[in-house]
N, CA, C and O atoms as a GROMACS GRO file, in nm:
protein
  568
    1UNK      N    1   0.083  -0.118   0.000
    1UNK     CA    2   0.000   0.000   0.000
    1UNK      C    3   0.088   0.125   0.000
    1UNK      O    4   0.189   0.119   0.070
    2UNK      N    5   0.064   0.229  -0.064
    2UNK     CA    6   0.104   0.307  -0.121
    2UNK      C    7   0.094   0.424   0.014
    2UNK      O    8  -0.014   0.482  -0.003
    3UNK      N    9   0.148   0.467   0.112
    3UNK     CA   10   0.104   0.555   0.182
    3UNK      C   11   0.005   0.692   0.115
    3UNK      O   12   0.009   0.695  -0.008
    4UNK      N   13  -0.084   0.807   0.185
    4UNK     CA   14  -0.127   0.864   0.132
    4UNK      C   15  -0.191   0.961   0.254
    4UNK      O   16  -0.188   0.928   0.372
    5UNK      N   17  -0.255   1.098   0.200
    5UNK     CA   18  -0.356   1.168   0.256
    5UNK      C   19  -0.440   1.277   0.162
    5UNK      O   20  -0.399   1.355   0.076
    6UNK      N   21  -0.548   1.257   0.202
    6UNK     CA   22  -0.646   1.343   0.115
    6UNK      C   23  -0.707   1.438   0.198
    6UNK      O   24  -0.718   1.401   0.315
    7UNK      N   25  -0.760   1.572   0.166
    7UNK     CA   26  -0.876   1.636   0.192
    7UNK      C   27  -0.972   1.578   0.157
    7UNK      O   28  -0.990   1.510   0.056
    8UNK      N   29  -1.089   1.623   0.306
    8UNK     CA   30  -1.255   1.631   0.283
    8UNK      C   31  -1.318   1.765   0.271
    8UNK      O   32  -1.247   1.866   0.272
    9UNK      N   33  -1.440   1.769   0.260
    9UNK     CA   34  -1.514   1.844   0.273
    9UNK      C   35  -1.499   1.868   0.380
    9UNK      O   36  -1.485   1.787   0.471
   10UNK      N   37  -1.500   2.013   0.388
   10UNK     CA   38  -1.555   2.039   0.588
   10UNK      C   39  -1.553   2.177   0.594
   10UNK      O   40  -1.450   2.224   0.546
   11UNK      N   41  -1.673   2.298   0.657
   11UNK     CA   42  -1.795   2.380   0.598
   11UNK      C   43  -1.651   2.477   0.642
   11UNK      O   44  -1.582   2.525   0.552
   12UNK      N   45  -1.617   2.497   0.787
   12UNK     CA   46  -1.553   2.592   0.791
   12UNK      C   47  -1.372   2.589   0.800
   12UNK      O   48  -1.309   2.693   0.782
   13UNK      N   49  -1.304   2.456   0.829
   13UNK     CA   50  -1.187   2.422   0.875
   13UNK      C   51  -1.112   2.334   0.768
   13UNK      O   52  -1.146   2.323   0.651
   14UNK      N   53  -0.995   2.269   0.831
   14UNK     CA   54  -0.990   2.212   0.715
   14UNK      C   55  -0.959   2.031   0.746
   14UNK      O   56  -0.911   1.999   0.855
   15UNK      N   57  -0.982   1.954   0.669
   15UNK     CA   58  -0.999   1.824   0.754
   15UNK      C   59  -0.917   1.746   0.651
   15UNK      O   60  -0.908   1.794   0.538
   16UNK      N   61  -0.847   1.611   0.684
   16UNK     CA   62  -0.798   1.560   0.596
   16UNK      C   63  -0.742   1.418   0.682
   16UNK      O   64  -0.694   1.424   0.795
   17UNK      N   65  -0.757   1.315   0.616
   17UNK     CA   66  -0.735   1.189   0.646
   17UNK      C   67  -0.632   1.142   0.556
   17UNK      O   68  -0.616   1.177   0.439
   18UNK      N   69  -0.526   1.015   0.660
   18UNK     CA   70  -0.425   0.953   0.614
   18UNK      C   71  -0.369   0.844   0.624
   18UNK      O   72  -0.330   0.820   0.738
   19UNK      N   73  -0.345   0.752   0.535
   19UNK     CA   74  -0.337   0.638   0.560
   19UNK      C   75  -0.234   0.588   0.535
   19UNK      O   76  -0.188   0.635   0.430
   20UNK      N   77  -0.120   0.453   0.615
   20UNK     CA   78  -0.017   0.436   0.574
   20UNK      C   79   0.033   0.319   0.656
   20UNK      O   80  -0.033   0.275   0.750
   21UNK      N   81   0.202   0.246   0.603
   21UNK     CA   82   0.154   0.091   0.656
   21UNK      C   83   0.254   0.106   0.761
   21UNK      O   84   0.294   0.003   0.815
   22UNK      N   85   0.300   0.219   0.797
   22UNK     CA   86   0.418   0.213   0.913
   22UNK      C   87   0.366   0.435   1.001
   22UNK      O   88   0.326   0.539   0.950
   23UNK      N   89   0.402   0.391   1.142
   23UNK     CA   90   0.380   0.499   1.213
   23UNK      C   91   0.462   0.638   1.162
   23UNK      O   92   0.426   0.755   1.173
   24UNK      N   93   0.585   0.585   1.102
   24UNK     CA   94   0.683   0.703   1.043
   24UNK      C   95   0.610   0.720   0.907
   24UNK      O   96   0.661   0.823   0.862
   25UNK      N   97   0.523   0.677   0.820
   25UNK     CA   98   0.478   0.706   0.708
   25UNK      C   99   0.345   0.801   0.706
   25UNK      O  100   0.302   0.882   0.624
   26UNK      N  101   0.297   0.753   0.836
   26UNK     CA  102   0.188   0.811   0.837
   26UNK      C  103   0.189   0.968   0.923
   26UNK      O  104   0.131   1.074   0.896
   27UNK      N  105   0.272   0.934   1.027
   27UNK     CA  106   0.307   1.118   1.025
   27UNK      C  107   0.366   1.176   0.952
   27UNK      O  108   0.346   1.297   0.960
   28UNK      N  109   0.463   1.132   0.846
   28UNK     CA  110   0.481   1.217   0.704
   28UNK      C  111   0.408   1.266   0.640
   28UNK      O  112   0.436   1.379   0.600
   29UNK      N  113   0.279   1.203   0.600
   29UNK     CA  114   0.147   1.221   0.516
   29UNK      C  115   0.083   1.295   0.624
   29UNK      O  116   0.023   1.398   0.594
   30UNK      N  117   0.085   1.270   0.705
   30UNK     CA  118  -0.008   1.400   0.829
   30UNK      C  119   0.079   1.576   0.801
   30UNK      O  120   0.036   1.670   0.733
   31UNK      N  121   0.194   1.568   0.872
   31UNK     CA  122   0.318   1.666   0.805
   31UNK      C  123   0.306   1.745   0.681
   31UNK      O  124   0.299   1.867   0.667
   32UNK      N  125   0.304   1.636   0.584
   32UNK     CA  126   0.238   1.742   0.425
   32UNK      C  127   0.138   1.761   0.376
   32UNK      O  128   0.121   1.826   0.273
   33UNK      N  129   0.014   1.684   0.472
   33UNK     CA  130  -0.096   1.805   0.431
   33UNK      C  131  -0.117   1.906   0.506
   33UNK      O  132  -0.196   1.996   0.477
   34UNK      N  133  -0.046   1.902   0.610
   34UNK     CA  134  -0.059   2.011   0.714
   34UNK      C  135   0.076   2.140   0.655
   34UNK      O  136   0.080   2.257   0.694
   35UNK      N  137   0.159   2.085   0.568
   35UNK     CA  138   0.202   2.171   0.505
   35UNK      C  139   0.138   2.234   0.369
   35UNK      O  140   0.143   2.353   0.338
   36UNK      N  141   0.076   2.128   0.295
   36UNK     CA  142   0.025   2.175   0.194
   36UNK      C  143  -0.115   2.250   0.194
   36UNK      O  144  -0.161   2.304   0.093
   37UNK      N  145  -0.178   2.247   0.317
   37UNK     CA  146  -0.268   2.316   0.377
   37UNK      C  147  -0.224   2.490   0.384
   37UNK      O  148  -0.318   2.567   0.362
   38UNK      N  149  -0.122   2.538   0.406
   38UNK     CA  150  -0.089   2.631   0.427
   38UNK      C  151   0.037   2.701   0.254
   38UNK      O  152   0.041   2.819   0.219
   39UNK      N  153   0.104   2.604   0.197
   39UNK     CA  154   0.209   2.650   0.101
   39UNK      C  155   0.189   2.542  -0.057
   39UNK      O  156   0.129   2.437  -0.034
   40UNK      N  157   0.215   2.553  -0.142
   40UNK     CA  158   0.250   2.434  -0.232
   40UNK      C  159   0.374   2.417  -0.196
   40UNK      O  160   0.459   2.504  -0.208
   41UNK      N  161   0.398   2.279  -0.138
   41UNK     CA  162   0.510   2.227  -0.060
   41UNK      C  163   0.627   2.195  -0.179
   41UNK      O  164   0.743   2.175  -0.144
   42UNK      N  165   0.586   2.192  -0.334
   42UNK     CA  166   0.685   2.151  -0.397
   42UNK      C  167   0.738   2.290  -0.458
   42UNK      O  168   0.798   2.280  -0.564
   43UNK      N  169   0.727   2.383  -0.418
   43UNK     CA  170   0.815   2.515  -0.420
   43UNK      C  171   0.925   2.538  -0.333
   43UNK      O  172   1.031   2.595  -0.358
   44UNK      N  173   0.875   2.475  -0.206
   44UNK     CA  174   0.995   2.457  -0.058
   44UNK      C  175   1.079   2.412  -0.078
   44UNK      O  176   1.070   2.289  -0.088
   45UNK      N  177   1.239   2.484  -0.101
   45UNK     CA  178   1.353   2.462  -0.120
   45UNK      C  179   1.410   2.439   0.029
   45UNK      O  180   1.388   2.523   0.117
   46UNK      N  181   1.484   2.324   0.054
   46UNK     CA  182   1.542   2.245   0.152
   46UNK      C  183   1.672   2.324   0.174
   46UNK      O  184   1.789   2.302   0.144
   47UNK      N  185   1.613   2.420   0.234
   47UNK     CA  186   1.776   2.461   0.242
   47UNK      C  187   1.786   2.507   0.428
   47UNK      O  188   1.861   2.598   0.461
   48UNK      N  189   1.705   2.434   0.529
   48UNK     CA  190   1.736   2.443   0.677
   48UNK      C  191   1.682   2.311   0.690
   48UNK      O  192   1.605   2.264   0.606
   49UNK      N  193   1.724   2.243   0.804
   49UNK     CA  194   1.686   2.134   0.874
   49UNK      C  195   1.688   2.135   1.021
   49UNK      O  196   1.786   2.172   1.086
   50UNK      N  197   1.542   2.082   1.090
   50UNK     CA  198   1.567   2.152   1.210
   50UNK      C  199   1.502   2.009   1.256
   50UNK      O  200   1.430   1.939   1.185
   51UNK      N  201   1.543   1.977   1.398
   51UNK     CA  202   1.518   1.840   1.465
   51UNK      C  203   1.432   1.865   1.559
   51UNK      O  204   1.436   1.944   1.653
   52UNK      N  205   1.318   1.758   1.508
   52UNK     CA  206   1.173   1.766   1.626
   52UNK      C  207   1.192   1.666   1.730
   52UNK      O  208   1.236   1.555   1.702
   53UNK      N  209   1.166   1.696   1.833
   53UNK     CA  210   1.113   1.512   1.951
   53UNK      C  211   1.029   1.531   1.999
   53UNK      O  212   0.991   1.643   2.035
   54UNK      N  213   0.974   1.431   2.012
   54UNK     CA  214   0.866   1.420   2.102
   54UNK      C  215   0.871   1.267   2.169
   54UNK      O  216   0.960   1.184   2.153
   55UNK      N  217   0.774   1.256   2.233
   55UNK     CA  218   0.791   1.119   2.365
   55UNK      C  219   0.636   1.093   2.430
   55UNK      O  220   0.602   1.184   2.506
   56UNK      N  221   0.558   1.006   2.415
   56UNK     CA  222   0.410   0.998   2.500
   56UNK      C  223   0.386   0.864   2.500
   56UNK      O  224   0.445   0.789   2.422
   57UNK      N  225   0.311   0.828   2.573
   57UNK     CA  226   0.239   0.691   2.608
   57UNK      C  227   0.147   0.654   2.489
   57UNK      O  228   0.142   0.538   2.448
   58UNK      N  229   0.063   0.774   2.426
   58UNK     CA  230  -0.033   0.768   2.366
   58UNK      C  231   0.014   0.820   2.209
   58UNK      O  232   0.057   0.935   2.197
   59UNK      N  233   0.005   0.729   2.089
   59UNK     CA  234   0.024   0.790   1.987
   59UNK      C  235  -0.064   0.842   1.907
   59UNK      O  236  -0.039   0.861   1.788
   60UNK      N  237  -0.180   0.872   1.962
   60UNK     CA  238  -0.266   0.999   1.878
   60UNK      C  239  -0.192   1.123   1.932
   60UNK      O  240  -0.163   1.201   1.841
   61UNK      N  241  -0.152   1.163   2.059
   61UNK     CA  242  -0.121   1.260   2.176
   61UNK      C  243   0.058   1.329   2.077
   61UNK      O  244   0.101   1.444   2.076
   62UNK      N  245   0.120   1.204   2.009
   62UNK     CA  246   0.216   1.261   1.972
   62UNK      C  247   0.191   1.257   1.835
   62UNK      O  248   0.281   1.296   1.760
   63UNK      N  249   0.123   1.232   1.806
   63UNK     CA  250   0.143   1.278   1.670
   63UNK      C  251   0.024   1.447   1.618
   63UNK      O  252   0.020   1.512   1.514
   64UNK      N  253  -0.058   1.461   1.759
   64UNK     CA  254  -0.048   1.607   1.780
   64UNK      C  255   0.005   1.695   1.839
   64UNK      O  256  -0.023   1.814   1.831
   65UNK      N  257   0.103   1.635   1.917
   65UNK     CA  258   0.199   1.746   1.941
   65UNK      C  259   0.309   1.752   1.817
   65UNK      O  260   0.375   1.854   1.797
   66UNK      N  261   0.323   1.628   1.732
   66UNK     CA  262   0.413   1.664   1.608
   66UNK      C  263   0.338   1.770   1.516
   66UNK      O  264   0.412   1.854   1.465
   67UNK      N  265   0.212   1.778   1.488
   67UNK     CA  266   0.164   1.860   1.398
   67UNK      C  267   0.140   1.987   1.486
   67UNK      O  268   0.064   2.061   1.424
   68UNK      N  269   0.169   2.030   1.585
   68UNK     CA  270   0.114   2.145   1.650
   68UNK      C  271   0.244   2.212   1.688
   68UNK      O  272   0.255   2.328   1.730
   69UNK      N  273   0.354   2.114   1.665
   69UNK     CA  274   0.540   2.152   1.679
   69UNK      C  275   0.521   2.247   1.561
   69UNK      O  276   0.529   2.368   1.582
   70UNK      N  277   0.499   2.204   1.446
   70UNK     CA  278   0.487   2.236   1.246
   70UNK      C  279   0.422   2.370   1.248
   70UNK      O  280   0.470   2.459   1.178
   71UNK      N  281   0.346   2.384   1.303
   71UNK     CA  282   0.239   2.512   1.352
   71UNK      C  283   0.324   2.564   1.426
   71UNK      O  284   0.344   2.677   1.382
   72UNK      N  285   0.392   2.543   1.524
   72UNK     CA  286   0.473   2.628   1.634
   72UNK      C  287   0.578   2.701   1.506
   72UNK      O  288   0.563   2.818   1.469
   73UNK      N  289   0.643   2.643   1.471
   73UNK     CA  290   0.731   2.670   1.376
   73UNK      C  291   0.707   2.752   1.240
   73UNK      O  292   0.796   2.812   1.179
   74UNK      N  293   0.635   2.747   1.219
   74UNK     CA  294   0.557   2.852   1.096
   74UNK      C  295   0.563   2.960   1.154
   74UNK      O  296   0.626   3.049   1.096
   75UNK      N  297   0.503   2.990   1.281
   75UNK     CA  298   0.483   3.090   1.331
   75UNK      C  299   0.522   3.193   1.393
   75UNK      O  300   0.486   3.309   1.372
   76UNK      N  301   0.657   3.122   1.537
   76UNK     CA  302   0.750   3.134   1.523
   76UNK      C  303   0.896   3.203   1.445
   76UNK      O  304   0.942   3.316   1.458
   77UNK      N  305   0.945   3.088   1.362
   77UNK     CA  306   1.017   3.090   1.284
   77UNK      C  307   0.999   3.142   1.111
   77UNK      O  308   1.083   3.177   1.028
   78UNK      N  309   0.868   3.130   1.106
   78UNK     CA  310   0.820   3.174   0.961
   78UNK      C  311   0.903   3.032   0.846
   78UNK      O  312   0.961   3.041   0.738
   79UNK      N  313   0.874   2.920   0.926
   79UNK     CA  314   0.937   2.777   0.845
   79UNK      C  315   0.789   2.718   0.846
   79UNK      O  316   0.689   2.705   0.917
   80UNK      N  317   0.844   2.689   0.714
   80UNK     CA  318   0.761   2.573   0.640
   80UNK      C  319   0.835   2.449   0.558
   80UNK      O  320   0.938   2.471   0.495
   81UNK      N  321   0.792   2.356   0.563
   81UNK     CA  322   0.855   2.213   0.529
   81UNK      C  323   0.864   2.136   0.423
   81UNK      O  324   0.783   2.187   0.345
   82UNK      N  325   0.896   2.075   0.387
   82UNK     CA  326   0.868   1.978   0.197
   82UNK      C  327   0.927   1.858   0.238
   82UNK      O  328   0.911   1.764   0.160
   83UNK      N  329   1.018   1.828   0.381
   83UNK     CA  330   1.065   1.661   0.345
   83UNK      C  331   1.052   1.661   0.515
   83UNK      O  332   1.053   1.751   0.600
   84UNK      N  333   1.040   1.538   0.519
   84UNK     CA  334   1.036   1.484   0.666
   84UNK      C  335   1.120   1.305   0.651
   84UNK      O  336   1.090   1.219   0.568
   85UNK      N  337   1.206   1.297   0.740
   85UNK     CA  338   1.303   1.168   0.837
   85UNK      C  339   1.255   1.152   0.918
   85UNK      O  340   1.277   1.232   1.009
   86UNK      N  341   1.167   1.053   0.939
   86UNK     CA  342   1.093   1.071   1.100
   86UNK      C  343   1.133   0.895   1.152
   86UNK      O  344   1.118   0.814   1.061
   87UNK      N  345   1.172   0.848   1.261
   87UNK     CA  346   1.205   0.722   1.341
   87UNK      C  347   1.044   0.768   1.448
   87UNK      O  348   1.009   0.868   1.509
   88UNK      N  349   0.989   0.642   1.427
   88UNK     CA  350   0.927   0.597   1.602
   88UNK      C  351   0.950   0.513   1.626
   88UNK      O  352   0.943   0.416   1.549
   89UNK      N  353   1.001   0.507   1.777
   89UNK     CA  354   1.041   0.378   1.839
   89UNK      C  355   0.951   0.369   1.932
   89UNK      O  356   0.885   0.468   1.964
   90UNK      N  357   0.931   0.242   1.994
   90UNK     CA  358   0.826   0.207   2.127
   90UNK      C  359   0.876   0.120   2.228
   90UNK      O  360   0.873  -0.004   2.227
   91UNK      N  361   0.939   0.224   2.350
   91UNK     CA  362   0.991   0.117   2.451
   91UNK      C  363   0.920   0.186   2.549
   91UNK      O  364   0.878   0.302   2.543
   92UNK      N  365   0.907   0.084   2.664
   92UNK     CA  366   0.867   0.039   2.771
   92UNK      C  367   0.737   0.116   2.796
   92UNK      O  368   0.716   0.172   2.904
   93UNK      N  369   0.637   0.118   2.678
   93UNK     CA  370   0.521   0.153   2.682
   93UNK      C  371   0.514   0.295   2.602
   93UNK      O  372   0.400   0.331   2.570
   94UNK      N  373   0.615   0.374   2.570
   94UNK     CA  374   0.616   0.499   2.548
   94UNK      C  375   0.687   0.502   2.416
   94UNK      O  376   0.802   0.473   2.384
   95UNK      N  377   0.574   0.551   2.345
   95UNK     CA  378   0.646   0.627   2.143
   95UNK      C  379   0.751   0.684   2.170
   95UNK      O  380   0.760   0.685   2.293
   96UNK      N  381   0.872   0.753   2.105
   96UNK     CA  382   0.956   0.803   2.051
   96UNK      C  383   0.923   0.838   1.942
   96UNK      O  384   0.855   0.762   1.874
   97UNK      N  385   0.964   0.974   1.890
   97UNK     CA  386   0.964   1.057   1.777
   97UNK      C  387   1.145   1.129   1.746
   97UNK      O  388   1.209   1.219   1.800
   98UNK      N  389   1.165   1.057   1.662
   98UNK     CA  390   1.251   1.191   1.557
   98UNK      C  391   1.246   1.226   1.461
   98UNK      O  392   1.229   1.145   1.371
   99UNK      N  393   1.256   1.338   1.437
   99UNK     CA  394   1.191   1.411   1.271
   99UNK      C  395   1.298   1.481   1.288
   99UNK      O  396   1.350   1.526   1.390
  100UNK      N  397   1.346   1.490   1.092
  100UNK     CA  398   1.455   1.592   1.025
  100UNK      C  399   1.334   1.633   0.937
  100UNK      O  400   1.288   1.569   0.842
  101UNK      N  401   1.288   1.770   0.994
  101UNK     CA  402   1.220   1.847   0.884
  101UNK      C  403   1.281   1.933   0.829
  101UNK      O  404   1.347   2.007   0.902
  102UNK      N  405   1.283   1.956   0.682
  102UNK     CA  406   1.362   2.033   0.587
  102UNK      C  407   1.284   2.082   0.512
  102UNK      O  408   1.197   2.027   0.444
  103UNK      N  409   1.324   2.239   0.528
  103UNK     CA  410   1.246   2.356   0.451
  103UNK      C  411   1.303   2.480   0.426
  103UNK      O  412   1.407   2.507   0.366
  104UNK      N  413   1.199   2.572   0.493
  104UNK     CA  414   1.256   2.726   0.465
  104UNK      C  415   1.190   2.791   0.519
  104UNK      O  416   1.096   2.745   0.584
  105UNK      N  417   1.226   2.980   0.507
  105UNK     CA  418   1.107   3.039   0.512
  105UNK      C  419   1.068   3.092   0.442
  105UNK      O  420   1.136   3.134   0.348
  106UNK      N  421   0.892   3.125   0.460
  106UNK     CA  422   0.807   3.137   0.386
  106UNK      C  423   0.829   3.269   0.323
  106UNK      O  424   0.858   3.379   0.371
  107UNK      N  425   0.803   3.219   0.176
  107UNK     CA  426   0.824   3.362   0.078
  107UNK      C  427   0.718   3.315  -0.008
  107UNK      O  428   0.686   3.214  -0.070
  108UNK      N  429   0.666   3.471   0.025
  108UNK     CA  430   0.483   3.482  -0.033
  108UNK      C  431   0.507   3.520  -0.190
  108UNK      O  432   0.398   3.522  -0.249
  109UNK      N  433   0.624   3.552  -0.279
  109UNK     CA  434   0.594   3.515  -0.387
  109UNK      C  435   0.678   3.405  -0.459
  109UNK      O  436   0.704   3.430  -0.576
  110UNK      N  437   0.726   3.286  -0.410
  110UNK     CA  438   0.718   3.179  -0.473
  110UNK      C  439   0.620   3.042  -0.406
  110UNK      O  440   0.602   2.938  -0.469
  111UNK      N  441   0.568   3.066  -0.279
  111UNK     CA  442   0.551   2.939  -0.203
  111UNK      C  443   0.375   2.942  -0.237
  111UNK      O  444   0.304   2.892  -0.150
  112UNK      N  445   0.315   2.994  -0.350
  112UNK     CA  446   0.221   3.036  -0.327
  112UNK      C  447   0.085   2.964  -0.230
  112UNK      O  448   0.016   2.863  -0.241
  113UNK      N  449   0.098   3.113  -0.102
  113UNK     CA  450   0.041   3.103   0.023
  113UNK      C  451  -0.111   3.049   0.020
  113UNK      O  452  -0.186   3.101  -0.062
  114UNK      N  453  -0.162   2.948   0.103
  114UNK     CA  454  -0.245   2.908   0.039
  114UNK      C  455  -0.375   2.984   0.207
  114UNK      O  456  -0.435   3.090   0.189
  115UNK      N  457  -0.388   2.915   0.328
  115UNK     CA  458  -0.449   2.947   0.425
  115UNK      C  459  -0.359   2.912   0.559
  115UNK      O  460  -0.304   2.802   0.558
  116UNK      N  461  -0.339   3.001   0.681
  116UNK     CA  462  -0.299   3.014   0.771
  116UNK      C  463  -0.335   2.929   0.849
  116UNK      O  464  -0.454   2.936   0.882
  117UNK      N  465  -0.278   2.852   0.892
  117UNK     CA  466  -0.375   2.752   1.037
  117UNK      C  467  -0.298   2.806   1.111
  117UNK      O  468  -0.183   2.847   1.098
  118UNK      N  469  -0.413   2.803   1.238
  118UNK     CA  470  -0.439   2.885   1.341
  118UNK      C  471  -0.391   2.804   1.451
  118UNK      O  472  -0.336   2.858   1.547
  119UNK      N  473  -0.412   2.643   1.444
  119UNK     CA  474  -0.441   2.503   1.578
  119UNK      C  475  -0.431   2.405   1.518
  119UNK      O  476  -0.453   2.418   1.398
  120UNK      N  477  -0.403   2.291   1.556
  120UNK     CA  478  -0.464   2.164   1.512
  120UNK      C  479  -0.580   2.113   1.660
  120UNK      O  480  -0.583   2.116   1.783
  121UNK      N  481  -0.641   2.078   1.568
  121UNK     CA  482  -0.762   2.070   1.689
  121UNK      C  483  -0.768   1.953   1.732
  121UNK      O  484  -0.726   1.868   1.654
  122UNK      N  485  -0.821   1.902   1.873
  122UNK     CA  486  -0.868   1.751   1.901
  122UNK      C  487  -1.007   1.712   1.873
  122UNK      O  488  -1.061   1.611   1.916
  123UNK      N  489  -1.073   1.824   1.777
  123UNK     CA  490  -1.232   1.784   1.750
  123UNK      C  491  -1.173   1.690   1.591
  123UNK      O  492  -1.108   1.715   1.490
  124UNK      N  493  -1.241   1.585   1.651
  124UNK     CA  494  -1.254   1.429   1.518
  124UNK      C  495  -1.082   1.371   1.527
  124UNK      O  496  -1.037   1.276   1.463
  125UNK      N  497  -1.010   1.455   1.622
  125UNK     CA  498  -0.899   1.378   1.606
  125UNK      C  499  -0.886   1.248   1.588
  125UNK      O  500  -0.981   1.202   1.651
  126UNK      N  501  -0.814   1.142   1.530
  126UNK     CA  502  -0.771   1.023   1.555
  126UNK      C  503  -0.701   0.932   1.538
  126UNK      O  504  -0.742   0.872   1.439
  127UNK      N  505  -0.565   0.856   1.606
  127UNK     CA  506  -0.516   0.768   1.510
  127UNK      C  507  -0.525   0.670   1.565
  127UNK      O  508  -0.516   0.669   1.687
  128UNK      N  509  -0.555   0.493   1.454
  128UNK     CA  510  -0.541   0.388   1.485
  128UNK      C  511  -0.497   0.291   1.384
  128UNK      O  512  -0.475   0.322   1.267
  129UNK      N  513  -0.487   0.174   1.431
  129UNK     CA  514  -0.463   0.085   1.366
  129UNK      C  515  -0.574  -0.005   1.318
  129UNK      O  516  -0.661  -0.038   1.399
  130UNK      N  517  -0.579  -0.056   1.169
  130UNK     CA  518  -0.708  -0.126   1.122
  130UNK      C  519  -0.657  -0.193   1.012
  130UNK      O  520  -0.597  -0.139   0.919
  131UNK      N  521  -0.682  -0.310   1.024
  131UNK     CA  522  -0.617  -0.420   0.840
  131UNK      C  523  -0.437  -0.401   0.809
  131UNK      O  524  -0.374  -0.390   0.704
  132UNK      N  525  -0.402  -0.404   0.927
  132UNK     CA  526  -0.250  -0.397   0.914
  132UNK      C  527  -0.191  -0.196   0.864
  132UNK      O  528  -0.086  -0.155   0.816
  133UNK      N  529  -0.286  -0.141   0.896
  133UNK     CA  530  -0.252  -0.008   0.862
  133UNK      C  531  -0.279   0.072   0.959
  133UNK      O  532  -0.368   0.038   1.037
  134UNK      N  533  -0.226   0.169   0.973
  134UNK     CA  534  -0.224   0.338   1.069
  134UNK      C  535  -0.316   0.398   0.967
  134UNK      O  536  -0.303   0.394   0.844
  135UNK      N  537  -0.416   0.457   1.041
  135UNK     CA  538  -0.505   0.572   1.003
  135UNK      C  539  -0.480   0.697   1.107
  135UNK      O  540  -0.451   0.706   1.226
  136UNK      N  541  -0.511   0.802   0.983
  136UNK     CA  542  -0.534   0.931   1.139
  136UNK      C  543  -0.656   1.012   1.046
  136UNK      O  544  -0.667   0.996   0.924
  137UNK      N  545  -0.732   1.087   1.116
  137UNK     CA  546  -0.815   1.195   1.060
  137UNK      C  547  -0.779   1.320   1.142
  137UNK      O  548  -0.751   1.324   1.262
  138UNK      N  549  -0.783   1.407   1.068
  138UNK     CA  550  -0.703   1.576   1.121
  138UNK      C  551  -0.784   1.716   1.088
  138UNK      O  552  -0.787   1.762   0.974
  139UNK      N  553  -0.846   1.775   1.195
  139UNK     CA  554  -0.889   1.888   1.153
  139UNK      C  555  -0.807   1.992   1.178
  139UNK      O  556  -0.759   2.003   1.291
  140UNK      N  557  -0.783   2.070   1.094
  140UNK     CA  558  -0.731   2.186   1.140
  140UNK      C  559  -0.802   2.337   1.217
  140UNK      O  560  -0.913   2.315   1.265
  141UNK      N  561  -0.775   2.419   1.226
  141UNK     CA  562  -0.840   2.544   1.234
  141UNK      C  563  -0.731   2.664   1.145
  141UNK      O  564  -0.608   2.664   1.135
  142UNK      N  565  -0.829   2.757   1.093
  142UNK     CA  566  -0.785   2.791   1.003
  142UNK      C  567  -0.846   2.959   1.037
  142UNK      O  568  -0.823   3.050   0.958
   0.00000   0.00000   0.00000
């Protein structure tokens, strides 16, 4: 299976589901729509790399604090992303996260700017496992 994530419909925010056959694949595909939500990610020239961690019991819990790190950092830093290296490991009950996200900052006339997110929200949050695959569904606020 081919990892992946798509947009839905959704009246005021922005929502998008992702599917994939390993935990590091599927926060990648979470990562670039949450980038491509905001930039066309294939304009993002790789020219900084900056190292994320994170650590929780619960892997819905980190893989919103990984997308709400991405948001910290936009905002922040005025970085936005196009490649992600991400390791999860799982010992003694508790995920591990490392991410090499590689990007830049945002320049409003090549990255053309698409909508600002504001949050990633825990309304419809979710990730699990189903048929040998990781799912997540993601709303944003915008």
């Amino acid at each position: 299976m081919e990892p992946f994530h798509k947009f839905l419909d959704h009246t005021a925010d922005v929502f998008f589901v992702a599917k994939a056959e390993t935990l590091p694949q599927l926060f990648e595909q979470c990562a670039l729509a949450v980038e491509e939500t905001m930039v066309d990610v294939e304009m993002v020239h790789r020219k900084t790399k900056i190292k994320i961690l994170g650590e929780d019991k619960n892997i819905g819990n980190l893989l919103y604090d990984f997308l709400d790190d991405l948001v910290f950092f936009k905002d922040y830093q005025q970085l936005v992303f196009s490649k992600f290296e991400i390791t999860i490991d799982e010992h003694d009950g508790k995920y591990s996260l490392v991410c090499w996200a590689s990007g830049e900052k945002i320049d409003h006339t090549r990255h053309d700017p698409k909508v600002d997110i504001k949050a990633i929200t825990r309304h419809m949050f979710e990730v699990f496992k189903q048929d040998n695959a990781w799912k997540a569904q993601v709303l944003v606020d915008i």
